[in-house]
N, C-alpha and C positions, 0 to 999 in steps of 0.2 A: 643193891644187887639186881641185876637184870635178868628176864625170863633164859632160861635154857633154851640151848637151840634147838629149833622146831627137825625133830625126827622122821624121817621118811616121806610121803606123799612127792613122792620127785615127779612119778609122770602129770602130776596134776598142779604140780608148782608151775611145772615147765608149758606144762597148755594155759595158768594163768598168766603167767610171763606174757608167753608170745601175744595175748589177747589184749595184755597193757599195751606194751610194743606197739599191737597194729591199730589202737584204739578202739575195740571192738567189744571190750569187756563189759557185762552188763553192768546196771547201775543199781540193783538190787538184786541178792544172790544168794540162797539157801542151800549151807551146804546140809547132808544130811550121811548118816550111819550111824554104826551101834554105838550106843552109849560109852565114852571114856580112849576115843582112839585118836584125840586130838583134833577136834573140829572148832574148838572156839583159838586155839594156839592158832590152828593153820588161818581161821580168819584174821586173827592178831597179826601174823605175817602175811598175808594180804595188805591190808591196812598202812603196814612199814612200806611195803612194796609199792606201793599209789604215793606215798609221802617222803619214801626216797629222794636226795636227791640225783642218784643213778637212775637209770632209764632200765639198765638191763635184771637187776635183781639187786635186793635189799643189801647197800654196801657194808651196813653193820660199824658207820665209824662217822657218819654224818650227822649232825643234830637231831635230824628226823628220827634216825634209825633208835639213837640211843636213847631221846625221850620215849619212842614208842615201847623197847623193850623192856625201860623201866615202870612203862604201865605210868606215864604223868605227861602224854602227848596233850597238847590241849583243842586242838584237832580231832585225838581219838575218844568218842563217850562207850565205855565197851559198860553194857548191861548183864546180868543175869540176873534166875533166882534168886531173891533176898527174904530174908522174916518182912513181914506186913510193918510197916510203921505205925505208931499207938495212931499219928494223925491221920486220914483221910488225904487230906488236903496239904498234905505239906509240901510247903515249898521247895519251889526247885533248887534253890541253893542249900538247901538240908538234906536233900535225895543227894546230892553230888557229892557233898561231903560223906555221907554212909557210903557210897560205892566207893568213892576213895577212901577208906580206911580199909574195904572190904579189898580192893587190888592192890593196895599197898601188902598185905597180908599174902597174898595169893603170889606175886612177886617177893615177896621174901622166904617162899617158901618154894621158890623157883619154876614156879607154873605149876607145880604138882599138888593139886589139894583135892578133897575129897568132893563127890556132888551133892548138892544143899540137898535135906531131905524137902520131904514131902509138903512139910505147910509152908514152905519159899515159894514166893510166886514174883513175878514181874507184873505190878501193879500200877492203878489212875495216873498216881505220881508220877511213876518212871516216864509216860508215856509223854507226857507234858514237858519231862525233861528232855526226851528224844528231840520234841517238835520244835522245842525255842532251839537247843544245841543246831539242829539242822537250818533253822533262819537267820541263824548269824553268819558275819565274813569269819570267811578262817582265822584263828587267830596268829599261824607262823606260816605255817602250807600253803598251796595254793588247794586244795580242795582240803575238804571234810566226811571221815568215816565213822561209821555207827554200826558197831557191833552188837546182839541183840543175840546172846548163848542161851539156847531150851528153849527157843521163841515159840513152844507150844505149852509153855506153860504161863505165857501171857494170860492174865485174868479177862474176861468181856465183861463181866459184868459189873465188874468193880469200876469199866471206863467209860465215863460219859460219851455219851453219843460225838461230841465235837472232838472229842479228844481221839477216839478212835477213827472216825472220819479222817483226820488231820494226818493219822499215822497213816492210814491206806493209801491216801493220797499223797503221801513221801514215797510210798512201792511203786503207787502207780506214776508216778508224775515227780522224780527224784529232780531238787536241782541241780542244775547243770555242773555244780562242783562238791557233789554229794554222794557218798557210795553207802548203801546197806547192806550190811552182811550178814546173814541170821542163820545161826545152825537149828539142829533138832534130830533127837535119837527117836522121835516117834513124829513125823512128819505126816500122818494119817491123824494126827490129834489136833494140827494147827485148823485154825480158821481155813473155810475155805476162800474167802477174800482173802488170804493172806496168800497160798499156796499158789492163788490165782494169776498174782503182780510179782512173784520173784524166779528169776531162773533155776532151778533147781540142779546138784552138783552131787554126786555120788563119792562119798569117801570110805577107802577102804581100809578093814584094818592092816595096821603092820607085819610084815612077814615076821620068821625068826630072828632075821638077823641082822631088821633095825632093831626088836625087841631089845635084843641083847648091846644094842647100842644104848638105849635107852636108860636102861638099868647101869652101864656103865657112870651115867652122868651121874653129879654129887648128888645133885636133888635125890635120885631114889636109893642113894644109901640107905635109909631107913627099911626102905623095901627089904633089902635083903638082909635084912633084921627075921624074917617071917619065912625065910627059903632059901633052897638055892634057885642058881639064875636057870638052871634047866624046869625047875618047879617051877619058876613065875611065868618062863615062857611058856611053857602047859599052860598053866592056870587063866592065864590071860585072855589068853585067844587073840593076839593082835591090838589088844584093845589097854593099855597102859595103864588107866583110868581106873577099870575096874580091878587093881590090884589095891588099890585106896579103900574100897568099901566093899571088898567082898565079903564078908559078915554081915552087916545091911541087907546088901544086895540077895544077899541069899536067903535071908530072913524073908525078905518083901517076894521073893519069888514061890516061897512056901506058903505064907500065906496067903498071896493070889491062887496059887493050886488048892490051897484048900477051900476058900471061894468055889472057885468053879467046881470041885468035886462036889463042895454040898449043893449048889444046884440044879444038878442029877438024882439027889439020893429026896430023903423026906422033908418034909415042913420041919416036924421035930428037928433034925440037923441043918437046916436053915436056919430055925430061931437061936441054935447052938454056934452057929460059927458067924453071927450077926454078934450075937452077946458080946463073944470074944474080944471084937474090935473097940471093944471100950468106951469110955465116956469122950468127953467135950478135948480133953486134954492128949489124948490118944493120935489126933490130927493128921501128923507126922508120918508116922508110919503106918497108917489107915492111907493115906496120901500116897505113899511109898507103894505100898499093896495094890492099890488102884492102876498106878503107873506098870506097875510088873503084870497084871493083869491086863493091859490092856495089848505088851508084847506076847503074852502066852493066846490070846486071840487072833492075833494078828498071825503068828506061827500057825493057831490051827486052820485060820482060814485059806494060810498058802499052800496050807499039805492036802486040804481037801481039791484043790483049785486042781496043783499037781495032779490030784488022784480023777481027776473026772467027776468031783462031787459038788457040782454048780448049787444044789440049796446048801447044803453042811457050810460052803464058803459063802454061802449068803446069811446064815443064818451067824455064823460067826461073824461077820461083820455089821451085822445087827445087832450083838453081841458088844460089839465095841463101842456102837454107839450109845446104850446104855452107861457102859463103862464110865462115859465122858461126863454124860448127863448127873451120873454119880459124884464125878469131880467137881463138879461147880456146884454141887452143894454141898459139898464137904468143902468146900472157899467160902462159901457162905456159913460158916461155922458153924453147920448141923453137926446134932450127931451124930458120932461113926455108924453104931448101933441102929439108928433108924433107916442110916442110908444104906445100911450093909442087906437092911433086909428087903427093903425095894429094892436096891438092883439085884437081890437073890431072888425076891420074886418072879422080876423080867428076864432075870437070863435061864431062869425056870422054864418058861413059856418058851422062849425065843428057842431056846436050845434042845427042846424037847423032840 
């Protein structure tokens, strides 16, 4: 069974069209918006579109097209969030098999699946996997795409110096029959070496009435197990994805609020909502909290910005850079509890 077809983004298909067309498309390209509105899909269809063998848009009937939609092009290495593998070091031919069971999954389940929590990262391994896949000849195509979904939850620290060098140097210096494609719903979290080497591409969410196309297709039959189609299009907001884990999502957003509240209020409720986040095993959704925490930041520093309030949106974006600093040691599998009350410390100070 092949992906569902890719839903709305017409004015932005069609600007990437014509950019194929006139050869002008960059060679490394981040798209980015809210979390679940179809950004790793529409790089998926990017991908098909470069590997076509049509010129003007993805025929849907060519070999290219229909390895790609089945998610088994050997051209295309599409990455995301995955659990850590027990190895370190595992080889690249074991990384490709785990992603291939994981897109084999995701395609049978017609593109619609939920977002990896919190302790999923894109890790050492994966990246080593990127760098050989990009130094090989094509294997049917005449070029090679690499898609790289949440690219801000690449780990640094988990990559060897060589190995992350190697990946920069793919942004900055892509071969000549090589495309990268990297989304991210929090594009202020990526590396700034990263941010630095790709074009960056604004995606919007869907209006109502691709929504309601949307929800027609089989894959979200189950959706409307949970609603009606006027409820999900509310509920949505443009953004398809987040009809997958809105119970998550909304967990991880209460608990980022209550984060940030307690670093307003006393010590006492600092050491109380540090507690909460739990031991070693908690990870997940400590991880989850971080990430929602780091959009409730990122909102306050726009509304002060709006407002005429140059430190409030300095101090919030100071704010977020703790945030970060937070993440990578909760990757480092500290714990929640220790690190919940350091960054309640700093966003103590910072936000005071």
């Amino acid at each position: 069974m092949p992906f569902t077809p890719l839903i709305g983004h017409l004015a932005l298909r069609a600007r990437l069209s014509e950019q194929i067309h006139r050869g002008t498309l960059a060679s490394s390209i981040l798209f980015t918006g809210p979390a679940g509105i179809g950004k790793q899909r529409l790089a998926l269809w990017l991908a098909q579109h470069l590997l076509c063998e049509e010129a003007s848009a993805p025929c849907g009937a060519c070999q290219h097209c229909r390895y790609a939609t089945e998610g088994t092009h050997p051209d295309v290495v599409w990455v995301f969030p995955r659990p850590n593998l027990k190895d370190s070091d595992s080889a690249p031919e074991d990384v490709a098999a785990d992603y291939a069971e994981a897109i084999a999954d995701r395609v049978a389940a017609g593109g619609v699946y939920e977002r990896p929590d919190g302790s999923a990262g894109i890790f050492r391994y994966v990246t080593r996997l990127l760098v050989q896949h990009a130094s090989r000849t094509p294997a049917l195509g005449r070029r090679k795409v690499i898609v790289v979904g949440e690219a801000e939850r690449m780990v640094p620290q988990a990559a060897n110096q060589e190995a992350a060098n190697a990946f920069l140097k793919l942004l900055e210096e892509p071969l000549p029959n090589t495309s990268l494609l990297l989304t991210s719903s929090e594009p202020g979290a990526l590396l700034p070496t990263i941010r630095s080497r790709v074009i960056a591409m604004r995606v919007r969410p869907l209006p109502s009435a691709e929504m309601r196309e949307f929800l027609a297709l089989p894959a979200a039959a189950p959706l409307l197990k949970t609603g009606s189609v006027d409820e999900l299009v509310a509920l949505a907001r443009g953004a398809p994805g987040a009809l997958l884990d809105a119970e998550s999502r909304a967990a991880a957003v209460a608990r980022a609020g209550a984060i940030l509240d307690a670093a307003t209020r006393s010590q006492d409720r600092m050491y109380r909502v540090a507690y909460a986040q739990g031991a070693s095993g908690a990870r997940g959704g400590f991880s989850d909290a971080l990430d929602a925490l780091t959009e409730l930041l990122h909102a306050r520093s726009r509304d002060a910005a709006d407002a005429g309030d140059g430190s409030g949106a300095a101090a919030s974006a100071r704010a977020m850079m703790l945030v970060e600093n937070a993440k990578r040691d909760a990757e480092r599998n500290a714990t929640p509890q220790l690190v919940a009350f350091r960054l309640l410390t700093g966003l103590a100070e910072t936000l005071a």
